[in-house]
N, C-alpha and C positions, 0 to 999 in steps of 0.2 A: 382282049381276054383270050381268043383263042388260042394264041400262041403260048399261054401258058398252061394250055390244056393237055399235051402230053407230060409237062413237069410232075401235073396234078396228078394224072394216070400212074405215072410212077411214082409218087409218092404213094399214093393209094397202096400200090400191089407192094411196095417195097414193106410198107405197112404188116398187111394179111403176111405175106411170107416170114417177115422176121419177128412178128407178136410185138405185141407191144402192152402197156400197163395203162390204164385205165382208172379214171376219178371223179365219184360225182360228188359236189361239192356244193350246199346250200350258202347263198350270199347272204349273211348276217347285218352288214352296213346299212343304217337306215336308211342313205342314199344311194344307194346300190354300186354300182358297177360305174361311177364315173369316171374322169378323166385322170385323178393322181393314182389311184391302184391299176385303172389301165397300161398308163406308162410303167407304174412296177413291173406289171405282168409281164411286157413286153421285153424289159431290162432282166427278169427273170427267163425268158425267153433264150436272150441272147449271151444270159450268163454261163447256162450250162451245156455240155454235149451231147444235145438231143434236138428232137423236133417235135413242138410240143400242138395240139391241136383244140381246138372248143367246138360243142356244139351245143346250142343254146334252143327249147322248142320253139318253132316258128321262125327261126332266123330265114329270112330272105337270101342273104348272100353268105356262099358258101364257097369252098375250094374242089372239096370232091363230097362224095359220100358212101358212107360205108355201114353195110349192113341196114340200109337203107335210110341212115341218118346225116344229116349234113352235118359238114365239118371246115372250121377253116380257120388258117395259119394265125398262130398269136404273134402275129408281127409286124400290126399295125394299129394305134393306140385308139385310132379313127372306126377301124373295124370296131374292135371291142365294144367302146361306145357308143357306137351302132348297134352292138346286141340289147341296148337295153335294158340290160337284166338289173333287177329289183330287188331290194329285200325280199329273201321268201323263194328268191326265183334257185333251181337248183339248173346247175347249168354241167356239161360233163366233157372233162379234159382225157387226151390218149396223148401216149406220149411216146416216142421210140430213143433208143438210143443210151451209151454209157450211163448217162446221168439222169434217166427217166425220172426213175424213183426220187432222187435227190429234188429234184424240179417239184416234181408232183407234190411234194410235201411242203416245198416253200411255198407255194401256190395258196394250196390247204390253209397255212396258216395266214398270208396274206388277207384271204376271201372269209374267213370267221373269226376275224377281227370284227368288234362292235364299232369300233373305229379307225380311220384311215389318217 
């Protein structure tokens, strides 16, 4: 893990310096947050021109943190589904990059769907 602690430094400040968009997003799915909308997430991740972030209250494993909330990379399906998150649970995405916006909103509508 350490050695990916300066990546994380740098994403962090590359972060703050170039703003980024921001989205909190209540999970609707009465199963929450499992493994088929995880892997969407992650294929949404990988589809557009940005870098997209979660932070979920109470998450344990994080990448950095900012503003003194944890944060970390959506680009592992494993992570995800280790956050947990529940019907009900309202979890919050940052996103940087070209296609922030565009992301952010697939996302959106991905996570309030009633079903997955």
């Amino acid at each position: 893990m350490e050695k990916y602690a300066p990546i994380w430094r740098q994403e962090k400040e590359s972060l703050i310096r170039n703003g980024f968009l921001s989205r909190k997003i209540k999970i609707q799915n009465k199963n929450g947050l499992h493994v088929r909308p995880s892997g969407t997430l992650v294929g949404i991740a990988k589809k557009y021109d940005c870098s997209i972030y979660v932070h979920k209250e109470g998450m344990e494993h994080y990448n950095f943190k900012l503003n003194g909330m944890p944060f970390m990379n959506v680009s592992s399906v494993l992570s995800l589904v280790g956050l947990c998150a529940s019907m009900g649970d309202e979890i919050t995405f940052i996103a940087y990059g070209k296609q922030a916006q565009e992301a952010l909103d697939e996302i959106e509508q991905l996570l309030t769907k009633q079903i997955f």
